[in-house]
C-alpha positions as a Markdown table, in Angstrom:
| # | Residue | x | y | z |
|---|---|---|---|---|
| 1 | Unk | -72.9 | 10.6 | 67.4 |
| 2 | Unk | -72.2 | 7.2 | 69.1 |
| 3 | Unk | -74.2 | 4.5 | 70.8 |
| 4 | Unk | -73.5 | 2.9 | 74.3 |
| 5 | Unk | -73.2 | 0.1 | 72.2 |
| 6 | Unk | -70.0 | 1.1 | 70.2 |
| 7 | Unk | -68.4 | 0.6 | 73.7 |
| 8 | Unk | -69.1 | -3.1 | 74.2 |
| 9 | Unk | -66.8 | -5.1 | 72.5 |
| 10 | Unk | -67.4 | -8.3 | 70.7 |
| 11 | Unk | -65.4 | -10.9 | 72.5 |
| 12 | Unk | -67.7 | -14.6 | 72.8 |
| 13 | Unk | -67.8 | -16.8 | 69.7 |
| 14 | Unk | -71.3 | -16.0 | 69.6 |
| 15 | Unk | -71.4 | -12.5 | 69.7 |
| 16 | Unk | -68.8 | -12.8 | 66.8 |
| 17 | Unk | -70.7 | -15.8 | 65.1 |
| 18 | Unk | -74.2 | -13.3 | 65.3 |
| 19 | Unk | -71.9 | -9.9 | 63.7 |
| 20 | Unk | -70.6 | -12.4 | 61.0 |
| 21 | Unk | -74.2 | -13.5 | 60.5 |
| 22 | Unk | -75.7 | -9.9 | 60.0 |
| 23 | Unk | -72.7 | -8.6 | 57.8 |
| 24 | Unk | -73.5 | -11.5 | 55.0 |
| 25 | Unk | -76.9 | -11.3 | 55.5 |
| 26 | Unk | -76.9 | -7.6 | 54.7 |
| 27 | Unk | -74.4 | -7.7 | 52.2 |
| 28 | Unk | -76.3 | -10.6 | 50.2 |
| 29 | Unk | -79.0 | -8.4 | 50.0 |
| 30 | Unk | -77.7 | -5.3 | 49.0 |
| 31 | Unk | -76.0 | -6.9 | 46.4 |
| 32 | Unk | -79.4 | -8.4 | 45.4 |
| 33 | Unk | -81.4 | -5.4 | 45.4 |
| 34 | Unk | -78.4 | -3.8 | 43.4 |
| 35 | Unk | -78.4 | -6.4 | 40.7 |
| 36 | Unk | -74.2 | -5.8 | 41.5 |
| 37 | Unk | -72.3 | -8.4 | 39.6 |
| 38 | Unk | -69.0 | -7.7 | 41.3 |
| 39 | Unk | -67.3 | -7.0 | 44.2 |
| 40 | Unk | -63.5 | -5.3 | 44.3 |
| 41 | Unk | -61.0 | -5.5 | 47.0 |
| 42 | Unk | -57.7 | -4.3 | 47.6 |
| 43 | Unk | -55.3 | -6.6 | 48.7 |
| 44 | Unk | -52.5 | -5.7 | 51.6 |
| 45 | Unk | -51.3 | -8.4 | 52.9 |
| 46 | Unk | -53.1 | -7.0 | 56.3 |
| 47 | Unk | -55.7 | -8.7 | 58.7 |
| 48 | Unk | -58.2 | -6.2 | 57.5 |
| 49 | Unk | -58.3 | -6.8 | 53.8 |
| 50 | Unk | -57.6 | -10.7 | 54.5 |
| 51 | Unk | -60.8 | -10.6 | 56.8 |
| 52 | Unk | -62.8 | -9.1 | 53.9 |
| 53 | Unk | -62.3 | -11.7 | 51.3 |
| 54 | Unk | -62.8 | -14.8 | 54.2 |
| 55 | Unk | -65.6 | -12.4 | 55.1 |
| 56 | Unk | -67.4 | -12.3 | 51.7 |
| 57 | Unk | -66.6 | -15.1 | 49.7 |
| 58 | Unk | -69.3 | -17.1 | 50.7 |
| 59 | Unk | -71.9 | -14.3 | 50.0 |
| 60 | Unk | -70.1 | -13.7 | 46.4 |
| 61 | Unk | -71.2 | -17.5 | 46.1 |
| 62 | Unk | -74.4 | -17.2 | 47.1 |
| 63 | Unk | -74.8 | -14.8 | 45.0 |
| 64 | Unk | -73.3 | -16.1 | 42.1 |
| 65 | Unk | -70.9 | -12.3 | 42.0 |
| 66 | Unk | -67.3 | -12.1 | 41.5 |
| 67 | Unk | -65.2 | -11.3 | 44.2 |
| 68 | Unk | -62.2 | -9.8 | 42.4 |
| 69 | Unk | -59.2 | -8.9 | 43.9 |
| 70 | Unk | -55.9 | -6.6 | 43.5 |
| 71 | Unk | -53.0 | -6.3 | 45.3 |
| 72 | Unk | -51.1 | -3.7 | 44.2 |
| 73 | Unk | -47.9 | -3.0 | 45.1 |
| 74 | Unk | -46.0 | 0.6 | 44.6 |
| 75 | Unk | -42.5 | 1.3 | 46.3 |
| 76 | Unk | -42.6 | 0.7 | 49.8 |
| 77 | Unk | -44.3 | -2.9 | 50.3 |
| 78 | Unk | -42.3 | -5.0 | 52.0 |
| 79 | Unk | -41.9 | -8.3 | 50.4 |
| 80 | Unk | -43.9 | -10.7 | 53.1 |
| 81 | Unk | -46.8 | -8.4 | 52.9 |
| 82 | Unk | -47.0 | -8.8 | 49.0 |
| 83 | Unk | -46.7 | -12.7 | 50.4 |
| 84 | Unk | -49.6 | -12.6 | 52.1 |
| 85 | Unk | -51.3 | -10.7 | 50.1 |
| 86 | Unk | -50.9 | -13.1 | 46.9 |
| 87 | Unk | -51.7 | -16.0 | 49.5 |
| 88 | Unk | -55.2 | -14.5 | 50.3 |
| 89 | Unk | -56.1 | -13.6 | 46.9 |
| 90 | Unk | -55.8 | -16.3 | 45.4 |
| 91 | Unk | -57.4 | -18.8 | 48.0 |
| 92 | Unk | -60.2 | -16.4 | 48.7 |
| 93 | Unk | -61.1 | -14.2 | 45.4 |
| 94 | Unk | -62.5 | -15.8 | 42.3 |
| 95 | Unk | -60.6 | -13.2 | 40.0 |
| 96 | Unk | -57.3 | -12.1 | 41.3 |
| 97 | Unk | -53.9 | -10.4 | 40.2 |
| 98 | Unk | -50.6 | -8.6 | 41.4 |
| 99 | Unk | -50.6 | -5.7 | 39.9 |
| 100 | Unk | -46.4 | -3.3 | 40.5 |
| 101 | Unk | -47.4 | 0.4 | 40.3 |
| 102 | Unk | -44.2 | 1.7 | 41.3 |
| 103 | Unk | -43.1 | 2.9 | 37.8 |
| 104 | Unk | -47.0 | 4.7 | 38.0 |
| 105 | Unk | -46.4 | 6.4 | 41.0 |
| 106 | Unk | -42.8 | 7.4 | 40.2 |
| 107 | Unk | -44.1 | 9.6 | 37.0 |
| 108 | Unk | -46.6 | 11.1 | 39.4 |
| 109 | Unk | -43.8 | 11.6 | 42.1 |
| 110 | Unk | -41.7 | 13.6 | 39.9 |
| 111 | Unk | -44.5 | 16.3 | 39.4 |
| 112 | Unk | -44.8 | 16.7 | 43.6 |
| 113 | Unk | -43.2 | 19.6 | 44.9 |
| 114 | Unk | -40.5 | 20.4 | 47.4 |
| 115 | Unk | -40.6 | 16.5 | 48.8 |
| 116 | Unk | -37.8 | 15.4 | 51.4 |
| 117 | Unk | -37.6 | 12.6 | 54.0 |
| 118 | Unk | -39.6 | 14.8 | 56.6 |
| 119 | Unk | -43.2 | 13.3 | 57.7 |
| 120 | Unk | -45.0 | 15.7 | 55.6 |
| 121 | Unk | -43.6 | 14.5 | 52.3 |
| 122 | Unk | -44.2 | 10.8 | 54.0 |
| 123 | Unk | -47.4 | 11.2 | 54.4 |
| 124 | Unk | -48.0 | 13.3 | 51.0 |
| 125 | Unk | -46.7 | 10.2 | 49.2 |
| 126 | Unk | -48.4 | 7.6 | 50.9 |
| 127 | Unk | -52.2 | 9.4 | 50.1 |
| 128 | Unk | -50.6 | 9.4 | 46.5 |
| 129 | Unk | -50.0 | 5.8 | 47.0 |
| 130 | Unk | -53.3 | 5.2 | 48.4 |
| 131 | Unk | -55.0 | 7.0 | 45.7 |
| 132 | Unk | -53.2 | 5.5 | 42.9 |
| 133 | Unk | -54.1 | 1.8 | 43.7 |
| 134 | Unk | -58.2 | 3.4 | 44.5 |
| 135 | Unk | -58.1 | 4.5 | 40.7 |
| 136 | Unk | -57.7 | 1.3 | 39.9 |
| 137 | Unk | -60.3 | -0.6 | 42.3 |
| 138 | Unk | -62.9 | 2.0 | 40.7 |
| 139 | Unk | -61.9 | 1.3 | 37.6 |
| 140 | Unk | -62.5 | -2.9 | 37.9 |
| 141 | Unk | -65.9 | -1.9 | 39.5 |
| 142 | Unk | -67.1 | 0.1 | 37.0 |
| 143 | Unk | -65.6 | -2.3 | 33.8 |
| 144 | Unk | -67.1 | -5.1 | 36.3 |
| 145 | Unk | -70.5 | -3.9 | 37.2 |
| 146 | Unk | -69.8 | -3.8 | 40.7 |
| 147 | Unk | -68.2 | -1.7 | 43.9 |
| 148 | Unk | -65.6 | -1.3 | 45.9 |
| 149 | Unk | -65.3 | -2.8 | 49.1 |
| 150 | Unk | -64.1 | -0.6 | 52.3 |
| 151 | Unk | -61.6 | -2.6 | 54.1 |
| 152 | Unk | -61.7 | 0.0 | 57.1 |
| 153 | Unk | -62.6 | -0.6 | 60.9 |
| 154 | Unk | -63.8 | 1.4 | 63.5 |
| 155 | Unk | -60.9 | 2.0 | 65.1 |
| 156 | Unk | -59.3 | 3.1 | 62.1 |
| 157 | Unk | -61.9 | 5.4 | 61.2 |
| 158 | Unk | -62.0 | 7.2 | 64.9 |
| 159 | Unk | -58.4 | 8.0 | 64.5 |
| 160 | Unk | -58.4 | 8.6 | 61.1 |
| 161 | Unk | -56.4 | 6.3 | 60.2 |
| 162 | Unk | -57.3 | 6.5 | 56.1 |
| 163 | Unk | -56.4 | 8.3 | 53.5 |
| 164 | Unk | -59.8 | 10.4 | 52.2 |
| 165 | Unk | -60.1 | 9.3 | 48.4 |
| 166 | Unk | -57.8 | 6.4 | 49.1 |
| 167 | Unk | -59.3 | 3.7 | 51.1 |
| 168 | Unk | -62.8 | 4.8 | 51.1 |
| 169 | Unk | -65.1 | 2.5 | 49.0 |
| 170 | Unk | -68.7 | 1.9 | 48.5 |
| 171 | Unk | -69.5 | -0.6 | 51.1 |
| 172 | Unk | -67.8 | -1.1 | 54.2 |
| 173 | Unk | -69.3 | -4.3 | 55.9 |
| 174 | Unk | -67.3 | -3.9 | 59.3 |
| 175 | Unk | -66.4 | -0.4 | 59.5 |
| 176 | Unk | -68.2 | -0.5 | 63.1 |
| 177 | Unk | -66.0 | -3.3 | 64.2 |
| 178 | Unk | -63.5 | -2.2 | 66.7 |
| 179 | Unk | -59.8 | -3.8 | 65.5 |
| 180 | Unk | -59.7 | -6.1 | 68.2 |
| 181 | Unk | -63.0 | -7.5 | 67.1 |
| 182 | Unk | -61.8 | -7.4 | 63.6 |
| 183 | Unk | -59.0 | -9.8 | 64.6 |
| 184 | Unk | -61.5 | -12.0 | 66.8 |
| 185 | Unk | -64.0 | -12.5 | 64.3 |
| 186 | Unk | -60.8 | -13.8 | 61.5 |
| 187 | Unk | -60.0 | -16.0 | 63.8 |
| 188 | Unk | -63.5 | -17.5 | 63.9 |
| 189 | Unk | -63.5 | -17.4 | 59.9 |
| 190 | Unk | -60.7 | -19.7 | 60.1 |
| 191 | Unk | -62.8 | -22.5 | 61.2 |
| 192 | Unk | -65.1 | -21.9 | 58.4 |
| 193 | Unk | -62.7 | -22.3 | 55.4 |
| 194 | Unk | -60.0 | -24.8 | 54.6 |
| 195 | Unk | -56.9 | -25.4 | 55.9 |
| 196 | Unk | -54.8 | -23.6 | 53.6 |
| 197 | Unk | -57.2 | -20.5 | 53.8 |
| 198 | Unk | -56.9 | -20.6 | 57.3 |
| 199 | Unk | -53.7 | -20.8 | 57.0 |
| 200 | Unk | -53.5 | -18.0 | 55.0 |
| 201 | Unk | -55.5 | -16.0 | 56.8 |
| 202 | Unk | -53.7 | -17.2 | 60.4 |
| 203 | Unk | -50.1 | -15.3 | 58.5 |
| 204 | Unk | -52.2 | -11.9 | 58.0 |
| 205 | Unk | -53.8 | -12.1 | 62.1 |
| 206 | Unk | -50.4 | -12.7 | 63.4 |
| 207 | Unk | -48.4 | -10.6 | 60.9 |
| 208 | Unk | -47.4 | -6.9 | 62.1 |
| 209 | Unk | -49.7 | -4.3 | 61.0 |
| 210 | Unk | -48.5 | -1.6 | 58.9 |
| 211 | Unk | -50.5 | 0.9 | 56.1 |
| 212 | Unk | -47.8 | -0.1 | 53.4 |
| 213 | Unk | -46.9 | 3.2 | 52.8 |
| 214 | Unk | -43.5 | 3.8 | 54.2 |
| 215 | Unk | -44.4 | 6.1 | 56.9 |
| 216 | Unk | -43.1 | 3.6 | 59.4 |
| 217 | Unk | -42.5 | -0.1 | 60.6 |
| 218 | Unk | -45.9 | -0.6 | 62.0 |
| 219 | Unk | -49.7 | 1.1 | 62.4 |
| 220 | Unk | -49.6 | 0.8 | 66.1 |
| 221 | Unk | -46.0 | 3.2 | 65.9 |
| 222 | Unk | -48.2 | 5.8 | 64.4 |
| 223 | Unk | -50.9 | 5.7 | 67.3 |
| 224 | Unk | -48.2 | 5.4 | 70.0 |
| 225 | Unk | -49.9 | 2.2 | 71.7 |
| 226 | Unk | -48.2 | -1.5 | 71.8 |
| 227 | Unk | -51.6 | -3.4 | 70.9 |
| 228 | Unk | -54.6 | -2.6 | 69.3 |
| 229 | Unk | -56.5 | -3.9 | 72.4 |
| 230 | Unk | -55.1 | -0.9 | 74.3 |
| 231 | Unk | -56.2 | 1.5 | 71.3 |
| 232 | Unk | -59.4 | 0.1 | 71.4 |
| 233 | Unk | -60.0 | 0.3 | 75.4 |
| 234 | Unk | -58.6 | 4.1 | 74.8 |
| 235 | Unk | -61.2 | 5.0 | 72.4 |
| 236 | Unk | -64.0 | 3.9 | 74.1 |
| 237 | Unk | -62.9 | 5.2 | 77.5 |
| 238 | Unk | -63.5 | 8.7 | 75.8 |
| 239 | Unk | -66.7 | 7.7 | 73.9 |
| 240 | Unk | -67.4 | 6.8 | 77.8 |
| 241 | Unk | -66.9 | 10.5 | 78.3 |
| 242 | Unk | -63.8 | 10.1 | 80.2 |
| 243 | Unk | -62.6 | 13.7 | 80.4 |
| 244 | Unk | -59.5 | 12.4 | 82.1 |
| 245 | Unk | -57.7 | 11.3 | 78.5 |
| 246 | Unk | -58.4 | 14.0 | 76.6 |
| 247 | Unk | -55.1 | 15.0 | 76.5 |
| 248 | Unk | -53.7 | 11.7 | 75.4 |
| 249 | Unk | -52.4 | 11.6 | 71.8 |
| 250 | Unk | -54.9 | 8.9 | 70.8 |
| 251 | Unk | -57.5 | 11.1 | 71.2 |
| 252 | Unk | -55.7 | 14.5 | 70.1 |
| 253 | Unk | -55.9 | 12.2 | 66.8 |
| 254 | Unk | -59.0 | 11.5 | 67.0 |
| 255 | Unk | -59.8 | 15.2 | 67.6 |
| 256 | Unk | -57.6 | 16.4 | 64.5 |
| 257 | Unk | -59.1 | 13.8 | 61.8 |
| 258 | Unk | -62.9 | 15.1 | 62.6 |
| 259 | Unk | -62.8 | 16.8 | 59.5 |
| 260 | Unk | -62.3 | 13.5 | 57.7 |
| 261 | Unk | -65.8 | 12.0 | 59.2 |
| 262 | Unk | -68.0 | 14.8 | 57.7 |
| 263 | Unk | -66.4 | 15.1 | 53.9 |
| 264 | Unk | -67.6 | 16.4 | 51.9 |
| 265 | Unk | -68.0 | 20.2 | 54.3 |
| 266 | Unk | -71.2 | 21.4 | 51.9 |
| 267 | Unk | -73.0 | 24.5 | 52.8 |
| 268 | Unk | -76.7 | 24.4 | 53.4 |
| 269 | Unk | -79.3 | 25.3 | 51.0 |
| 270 | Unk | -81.4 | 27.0 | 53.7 |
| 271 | Unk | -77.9 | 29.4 | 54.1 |
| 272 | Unk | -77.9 | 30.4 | 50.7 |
| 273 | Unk | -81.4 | 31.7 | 49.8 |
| 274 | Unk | -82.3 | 32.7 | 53.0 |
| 275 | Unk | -81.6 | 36.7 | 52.5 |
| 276 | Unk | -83.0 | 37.9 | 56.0 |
């Protein structure tokens, strides 16, 4: 399922210079060939989504296609997130808003049985959350002519760290981009743009990482690690096939969110005529 080369992590400025290179090149043309005249992105206030819009602005120019982008808030956002996230969109997209779905999501909380403060109910409400502000993004696509941009890394996608139906988009131009490399190569971007984009950008690198969702203070107390760089050296000590972490709650996680990488579970059409 994985290369030896999802173990080698980007870490020269021209290693990250050549992944930047290959990601606009490839989105360019698949935006040609689709004769797309948009591309959506949610807004956090995150390095991730920040990193998308530095990431493909320049290609949405070349391309003469909108980069539009929402940041929508519901509930549990914290207000320098919402900061950032304003900041980011409107230096970076060519059509962008803030968008308060609270009073959304609270008619659709009052319909969700037996919630409490316990993690279940957490987590029940944040996919909601999640898939609340996706019906949106889909909807600007399609009114738009365009897709949805996954803002997801590699990382995030080993550990499932995503909500299915939530954060998943169309295209997802550095999903095989470890974290750490996610945060190298936005630092890079911030010599490409101005100084108020940088700047911009420079808030969302150094700013604590969290999903948003009110399921805690930060991403990192989810996966029980203090840096992403010790996620990431984790991870691909077990792609490694390091037997000796398999016990380690990183990769429990990993182990418990396969289902997630192979949705839709479909049954094959050999099984069902195949009568012998």
């Amino acid at each position: 399922m994985f290369s030896a080369s999802d173990m080698q992590f980007l870490t020269t400025e021209p290693e990250i210079a050549h992944a930047i290179k290959v990601m606009r090149a490839k989105m360019a043309a698949y935006i040609m060939d689709n004769q797309l005249k948009s591309l959506v992105v949610g807004l956090s206030g995150g390095i991730d989504s920040a990193f998308a819009v530095a990431l493909l602005r320049p290609v949405c120019d070349f391309t003469n296609t909108k980069l539009i982008g929402r940041s929508i808030t519901i509930e549990t956002n914290k207000e320098d997130e919402i900061e950032r996230a304003k900041a980011t969109g409107a230096l970076f997209c060519h059509d962008f808003q803030y968008l308060d779905y609270s009073h959304i999501y609270n008619v659709h909380k009052e319909a969700l049985p037996e919630l409490n403060n316990q993690l279940l109910s957490l987590l029940r409400m944040g996919n909601c959350k999640a898939r609340i502000r996706m019906i949106c993004l889909y909807d600007l696509a399609q009114l738009n002519r365009g897709i949805v941009i996954s803002t997801d890394n590699f990382t995030e996608y080993l550990t499932g760290f995503w909500t299915l139906h939530g954060d998943v988009g169309d295209y997802a131009p550095f999903m095989h981009l470890w974290k750490t490399e996610v945060y190298y190569a936005a630092q890079f971007l911030c010599k490409q743009h101005t100084k108020e984009q940088a700047d911009a950008l420079m808030q969302c690198i150094e700013a604590v990482p969290t999903d948003g969702l009110g399921i805690s203070n930060s991403d990192l107390e989810q996966l029980g690690a203090a840096t992403y760089e010790e996620v990431d050296k984790i991870l691909a000590r077990y792609l490694q096939g390091d037997k000796t972490i398999e016990k380690h709650p990183l990769i429990e996680r990993v182990n418990s969110t396969e289902y997630k990488r192979k949705t839709p579970i479909s049954i094959s059409r050999l099984a069902l005529i195949n009568r012998e």
